[in-house]
Structures are given as structure tokens and as C-alpha cells.
N, C-alpha and C positions, 0 to 999 in steps of 0.2 A: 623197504620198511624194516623187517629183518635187520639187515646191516646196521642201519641205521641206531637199532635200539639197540646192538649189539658193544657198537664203537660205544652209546651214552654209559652203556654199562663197565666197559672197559675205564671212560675217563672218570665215572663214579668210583672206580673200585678203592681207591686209597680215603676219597670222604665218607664212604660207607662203614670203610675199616675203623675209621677217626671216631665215628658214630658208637661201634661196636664197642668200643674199649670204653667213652664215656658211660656207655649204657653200665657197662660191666662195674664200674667204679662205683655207680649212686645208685640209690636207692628211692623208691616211691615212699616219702615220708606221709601222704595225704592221701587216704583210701577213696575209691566213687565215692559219693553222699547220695545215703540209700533214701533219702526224700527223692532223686535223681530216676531212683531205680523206678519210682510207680507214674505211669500219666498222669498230664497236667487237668487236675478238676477243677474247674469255674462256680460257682451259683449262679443259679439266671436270676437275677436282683434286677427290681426295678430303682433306676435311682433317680432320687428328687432331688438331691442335695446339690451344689455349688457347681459340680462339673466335676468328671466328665459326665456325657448324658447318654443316654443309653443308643447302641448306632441303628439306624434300618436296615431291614436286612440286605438291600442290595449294597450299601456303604458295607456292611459286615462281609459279603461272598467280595466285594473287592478287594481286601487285605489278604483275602487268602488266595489270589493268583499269583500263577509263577512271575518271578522276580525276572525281568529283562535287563540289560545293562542301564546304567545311567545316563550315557552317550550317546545312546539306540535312537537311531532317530522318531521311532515311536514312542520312545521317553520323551525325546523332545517336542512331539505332538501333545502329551501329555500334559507337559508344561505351562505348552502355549495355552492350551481349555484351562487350567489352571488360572493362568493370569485373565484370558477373559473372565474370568467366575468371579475371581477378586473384583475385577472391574466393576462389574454387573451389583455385586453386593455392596459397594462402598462406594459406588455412582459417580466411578470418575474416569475419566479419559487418561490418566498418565500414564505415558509409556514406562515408568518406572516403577512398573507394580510387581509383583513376587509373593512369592512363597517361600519360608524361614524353613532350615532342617531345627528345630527347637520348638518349644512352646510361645506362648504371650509375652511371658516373662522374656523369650530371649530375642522376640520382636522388639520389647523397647529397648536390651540392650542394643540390638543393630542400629535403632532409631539415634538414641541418645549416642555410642561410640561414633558415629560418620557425622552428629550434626555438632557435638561440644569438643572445643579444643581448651589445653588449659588456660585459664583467663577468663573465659568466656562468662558473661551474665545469664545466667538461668535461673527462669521463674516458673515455681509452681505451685499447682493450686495443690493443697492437703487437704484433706475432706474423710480422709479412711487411707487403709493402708496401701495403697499405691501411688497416692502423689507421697509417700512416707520413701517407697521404693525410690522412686526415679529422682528423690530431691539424693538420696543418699548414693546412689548409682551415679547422679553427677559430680557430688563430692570426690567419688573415687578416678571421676576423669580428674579433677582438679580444675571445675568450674565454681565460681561463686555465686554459691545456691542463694535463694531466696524463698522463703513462705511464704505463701497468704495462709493462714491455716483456718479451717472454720471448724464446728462441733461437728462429729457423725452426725449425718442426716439433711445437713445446710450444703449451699450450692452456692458457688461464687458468680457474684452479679456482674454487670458487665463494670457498671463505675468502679467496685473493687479490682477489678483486671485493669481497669483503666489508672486505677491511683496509683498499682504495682508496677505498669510499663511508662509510667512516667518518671518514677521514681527510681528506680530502679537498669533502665533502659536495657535490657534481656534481649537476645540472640532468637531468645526459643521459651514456648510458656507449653506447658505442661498441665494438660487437664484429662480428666476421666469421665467419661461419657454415663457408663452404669459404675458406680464405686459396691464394688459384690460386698464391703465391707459392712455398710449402713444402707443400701439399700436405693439408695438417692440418687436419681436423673438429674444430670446437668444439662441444663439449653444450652444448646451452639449457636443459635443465629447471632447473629452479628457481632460473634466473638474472632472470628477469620479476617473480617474487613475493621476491626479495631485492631488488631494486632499488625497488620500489613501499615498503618497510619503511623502506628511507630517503629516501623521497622525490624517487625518481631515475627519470625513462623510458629504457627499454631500445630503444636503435636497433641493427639487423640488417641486416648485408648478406649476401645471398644470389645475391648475381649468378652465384658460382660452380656454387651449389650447387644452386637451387632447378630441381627434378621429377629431380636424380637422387639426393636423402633426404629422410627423412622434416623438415616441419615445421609445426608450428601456431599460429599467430600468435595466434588468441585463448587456446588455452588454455596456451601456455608464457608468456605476460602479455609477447608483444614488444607493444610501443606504437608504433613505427615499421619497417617492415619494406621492405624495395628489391630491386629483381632487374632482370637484363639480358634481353633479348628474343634475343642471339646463341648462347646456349651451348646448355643442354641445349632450352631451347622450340624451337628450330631456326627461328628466326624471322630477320630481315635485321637487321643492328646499325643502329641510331638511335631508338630508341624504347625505355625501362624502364616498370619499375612500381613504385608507392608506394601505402601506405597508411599511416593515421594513424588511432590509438586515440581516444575522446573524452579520455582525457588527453592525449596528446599536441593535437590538436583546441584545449582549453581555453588550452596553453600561447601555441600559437599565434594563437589568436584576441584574446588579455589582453595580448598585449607592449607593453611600453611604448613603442617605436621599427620603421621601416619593416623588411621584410625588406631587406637589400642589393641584392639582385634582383627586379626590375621581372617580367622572363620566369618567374621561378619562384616567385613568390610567389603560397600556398597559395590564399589569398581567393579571389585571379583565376580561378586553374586551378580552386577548386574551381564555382565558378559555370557557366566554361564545362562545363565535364563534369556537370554536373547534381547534385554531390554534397549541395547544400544545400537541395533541394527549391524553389528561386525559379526565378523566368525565367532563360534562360540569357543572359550575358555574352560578348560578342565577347572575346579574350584575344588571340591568335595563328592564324595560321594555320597547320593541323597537318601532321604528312608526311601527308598525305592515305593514298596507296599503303602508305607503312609499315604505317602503321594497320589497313588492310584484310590482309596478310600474318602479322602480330600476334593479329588477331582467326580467321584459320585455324590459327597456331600453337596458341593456348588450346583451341581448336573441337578439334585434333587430341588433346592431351593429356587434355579432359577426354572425348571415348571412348574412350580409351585407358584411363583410370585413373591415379591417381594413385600408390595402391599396386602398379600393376603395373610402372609407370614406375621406380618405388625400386628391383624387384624385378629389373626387366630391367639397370639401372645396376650395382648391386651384385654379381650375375650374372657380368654382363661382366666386372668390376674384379677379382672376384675369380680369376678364370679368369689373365686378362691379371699380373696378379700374381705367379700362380704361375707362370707361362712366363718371365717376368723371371727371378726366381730361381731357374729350371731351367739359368740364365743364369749364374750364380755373382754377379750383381748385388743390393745391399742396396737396399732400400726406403728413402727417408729418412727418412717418418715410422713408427717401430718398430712403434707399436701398431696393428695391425691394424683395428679398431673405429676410431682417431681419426685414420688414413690414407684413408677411401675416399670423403672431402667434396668435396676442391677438383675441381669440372670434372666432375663422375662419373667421374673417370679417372685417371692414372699418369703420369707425366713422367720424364724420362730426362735425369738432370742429371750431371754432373762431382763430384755436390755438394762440402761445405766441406773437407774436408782431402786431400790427394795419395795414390793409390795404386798401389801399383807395376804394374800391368797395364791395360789400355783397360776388361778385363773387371771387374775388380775395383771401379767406380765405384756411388760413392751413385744412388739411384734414386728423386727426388723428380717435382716435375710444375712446374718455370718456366712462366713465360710472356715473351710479349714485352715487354722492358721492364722487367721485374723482375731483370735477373739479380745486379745486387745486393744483391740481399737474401739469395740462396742460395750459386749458383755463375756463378765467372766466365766461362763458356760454356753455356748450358743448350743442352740439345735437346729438345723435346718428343715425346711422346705419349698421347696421351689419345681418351677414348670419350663422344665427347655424344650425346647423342639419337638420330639415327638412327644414327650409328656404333658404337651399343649397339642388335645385332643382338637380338632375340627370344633367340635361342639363339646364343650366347660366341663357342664352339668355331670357326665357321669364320671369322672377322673375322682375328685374326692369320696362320693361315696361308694364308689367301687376296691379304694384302696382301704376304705376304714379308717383313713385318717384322720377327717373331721372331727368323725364323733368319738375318736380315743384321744384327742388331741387335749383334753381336759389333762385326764390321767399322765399323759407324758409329758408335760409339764411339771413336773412334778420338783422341788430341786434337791439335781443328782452331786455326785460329788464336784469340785473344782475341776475342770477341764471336763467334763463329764461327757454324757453320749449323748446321742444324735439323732433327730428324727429324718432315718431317709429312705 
């Protein structure tokens, strides 16, 4: 061993020298950054607002285990609970489910780069600012986008999806499940088997929405389906989920050109993750810890239930609901039934037209970054996961928010603050 390090140190000796003499020439232009020099402080906040949501503590002690290799085959046990969890929450059988290294946002990029080649007819539905994303996300493939667009707060029917794929005749139609923007549940039934009629895959986002309603990826016929790991799973943001239909699968396996992206292309990601039954493929190196925080989020939801999960969301929202408008405040989205999607939860917006008192303001669910799409100052609040208590009742008047919710209304400057 001795020897050993002795020869490394001999064959080092002329790149250490090389080292030496650069050292000697430069200078450290950029001193530590004494913010650096003190430990990292947090606030323990609870938070209401759009996502992320606040983690359980067993999700929270998993982030902070030691890091294993990616390759380990205890990684890859990891993985596998991983894609059952996915399975389990988005209630489908395809072998071609996964876990993204990115957010929601880069679940639809992998979505949209493996299913649109340029040419391609894509149709989506607008509603708030994510059928806004993915119509412009396909522009940048160099597909020809199509709108339906409707007002924040409305939901595309099925004969408007129907006039659009007739019209139109699209690859892939593009809808959002909870829009976090305006607040607005969209129905899925028999939007999967109208679209198969004309020979269109139905892609879903549910980042807002999914474990606080119901949804069935095989049997409502989605073909591609996404969701974020920060909202209701109460998991840490940088990691989503995807799955993909054997049509969808087919579409992507036949293209005639590369996906755009190297990172997110299906092939790669599905080898490593074991989706195609071969040896697995080095691809990326994953958030390792994400991953293991992810895998207690699903663990947590699926003893919990799924339908109790709806139960307890719904629960909440409607409770929280009626404490608003005990408030003399309007909901933005009217229908009850197509209000209680985005976020499991309610937002407390300025919304679109002026009214004469602080009290008298629309009551939708912004988020950050959206607020153009609704109102030109949003404030949130909202109930994900664990912030949808078992039982309603004591969440609002434990936080104080109801009854200050008069006064925080109040209107602050343009882009203003937040109730979270």
C-alpha cells in the first residue's frame, strides 16, 4: 500500500509542480461570503399558500439520510416503491410510470418533448396559466398550437373538445385537471374515450390537484398523466411524476426525429428506472435524498388512503369555504362542484373587476406568478395535505385567519403581499 502511494506520488510529482506555479501566478479575486460563514436559519412557517406544503415529519427525517449511490441496488429498490406509489395515486397499471429529477413544470416538458415532433397538431385547452405554458412549450417544439381558450374560472365541455378535434385533428390535447391559477376543476370522464375516437392522446396535468380528488388514469382513458411531489403529497419540490399509456409509449417509441432533450428523453429515463424490463442504463444522476423523501410521501398517502385523502381535502374546503362567505366574500369559481380542484384548496384574490369595499372582493386561489391570468394582486390561501386537518373545524380558527381575513384584504400596493 506504502509503495503504492509512494509510485502515485512520484507520477504526481511534475502535475503538482504545474499546480504549484499556477497557484503562484493568481490570485483569489473573491473572498468566503461571510453570509457563508454563519449557519443556515429556517423559520418554522406554516404554509397555506400554492405549494410547496409543509413535509411530515417522517418525509422531513428522510431527506436527511445518508446519500447512497444512484446505481445501489437499494437505489433501485427505491425506485421500484417509487413507481408503485405513482401507480397507486394515479390508478394505473402502465409499466411506463416514473419519477422526473425536476419539478411539474419539467414533467410536462418530458411529456410534451417525447410526444410533439415539428408539424405536429396540438390542441389545448387555456383556462389560466398552464394550458398558457404548454400551448407555448409546444411552439418552441415547432408544433401547430391550437386554443380553445375560455375565461379563468370556466372548464372546457366535452362538445367544445369535440368541435376542437374535429377541427383541428391534433396528435395530443392538453388539459389541466386543478388550474392553481383560477381555482377551476375540470371533469375528465369521457374526455379519454372522445379523444381515442379521433385519434388524439389525452395529456393531464394534475400537479395541482392530485390526492386532494378523485382521479383514474386508466379508466378515464388519460394516456399521459404528471403531477408535482410539493403540493398535496407534502413531499420537498424538485422531483414530479409521469406516466405513459401504451399509446402514448407507441407514439413515442415510432417518431421519426430525436426528442429535443437529451435529459428528458423517455427511452433513456425509461431504462434507467427499469420500465422496459432490460438491464438498466446509467442516464443521470438523481436527487438522490429527494427521491428517498418522495418515496415516504407516496408510503404516507398510500396508508392513509386514497379515498380518505379526497375526503379529508374536500372536508376541509368545504368548511373553509363557507367561513369565507360568512365573510360577505364571493368565490370565483361559482360552481361549487368545479371550485374545489386547484390545490385542495381556496385563494383569496382581488379578482377581475373593482369593488366598492376590501370585503366585497372575488375569492379565487392565485398562485405565485400567476397573477395575471386572474387579479392584479393575489393573496393566497389554501389547504394541502397536511394543512387539511382530519377534522376542518379547528385549521382556520386556530391560525386566525378567518377572522383577520377582513383586514388583510385590504388593497396593498400592485403585485402586493400575501396571505400565507
Amino acid at each position: 500500500m506504502l509503495r503504492a502511494l509512494a509510485l502515485a506520488s512520484v507520477a504526481l510529482g511534475p502535475q503538482a509542480a504545474g499546480w504549484a506555479r499556477t497557484m503562484a501566478s493568481h490570485q483569489l479575486l473573491v473572498a468566503p461570503p461571510e453570509a457563508l460563514r454563519k449557519p443556515l436559519s429556517i423559520p418554522n412557517r406554516l404554509l397555506l399558500g400554492p405549494g410547496p406544503a409543509n413535509l411530515a415529519p417522517r418525509v422531513l427525517a428522510a431527506g436527511g439520510l445518508q446519500v447512497i449511490g444512484h446505481m445501489h441496488k437499494e437505489m433501485y429498490q427505491i425506485m421500484d416503491e417509487i413507481k408503485q406509489g405513482i401507480q397507486y395515486v394515479f390508478q394505473t397499471r402502465n409499466p411506463l410510470t416514473l419519477a422526473i429529477s425536476g419539478s411539474g413544470h419539467c414533467a410536462l416538458e418530458a411529456a410534451l418533448f417525447n410526444l410533439l415532433e415539428p408539424g405536429d397538431s396540438f390542441l389545448v385547452g387555456v383556462n389560466g396559466i398552464w394550458g398558457q405554458r404548454a400551448a407555448d412549450i409546444g411552439e418552441r417544439i415547432g408544433a401547430r398550437v391550437h386554443m380553445m381558450v375560455k375565461d379563468p374560472g370556466g372548464h372546457h365541455t366535452l362538445r367544445e373538445v369535440e368541435e376542437g378535434l374535429a377541427q383541428h385533428k391534433p396528435v395530443l390535447l392538453f388539459l389541466t385537471q386543478g388550474e392553481s391559477s383560477s381555482g377551476v376543476l375540470q371533469p375528465l370522464n369521457g374526455y379519454g374515450e372522445l379523444c381515442h375516437r379521433y385519434k388524439c392522446l389525452l395529456l393531464v396535468d394534475s400537479v395541482a390537484s392530485l390526492g386532494a380528488v378523485p382521479i383514474y388514469m386508466d379508466q378515464q382513458g388519460i394516456d399521459i398523466l404528471y403531477s408535482g411531489s410539493q403540493k398535496v403529497l407534502n413531499a420537498p419540490p424538485g422531483t414530479s411524476l409521469l406516466s405513459f399509456s401504451d399509446k402514448a409509449k407507441n407514439k413515442i417509441y415510432t417518431r421519426k426525429t430525436k426528442p429535443f432533450s437529451f435529459y428528458l428523453d423517455i427511452k433513456w429515463l425509461a431504462s434507467f428506472w427499469g420500465c422496459d424490463d432490460q438491464p438498466r442504463m446509467y442516464h443521470h444522476t438523481t436527487p438522490i435524498t429527494g427521491l428517498y423523501s418522495l418515496r415516504e410521501s407516496l408510503a404516507l398517502i398510500a396508508e392513509q388512503g386514497l379515498e380518505d385523502s379526497w375526503r379529508q381535502h374536500r372536508e376541509t374546503m368545504a368548511y373553509l369555504h363557507g367561513r369565507l362567505q360568512g365573510l360577505g366574500l364571493r368565490l370565483f369559481v361559482k360552481d361549487p362542484v368545479r371550485g374545489r380542484g386547484a390545490a385542495g384548496g381556496a385563494g383569496v384574490g382581488t379578482g377581475i373587476e373593482p369593488l366598492p369595499s376590501p370585503v366585497g372582493r372575488d375569492v379565487g386561489s392565485c398562485g405565485p406568478g400567476e397573477q395575471a391570468v386572474v387579479a392584479p394582486w393575489p393573496q393566497d390561501l389554501r389547504t394541502l395535505g397536511l394543512v387539511a386537518p382530519l377534522s376542518p373545524e379547528p385549521l382556520p380558527e386556530s391560525l386566525g385567519v378567518i377572522s383577520e381575513l377582513k383586514d388583510a384584504l385590504r388593497p396593498p400596493e400592485p403585485w402586493g403581499g400575501r396571505v400565507s
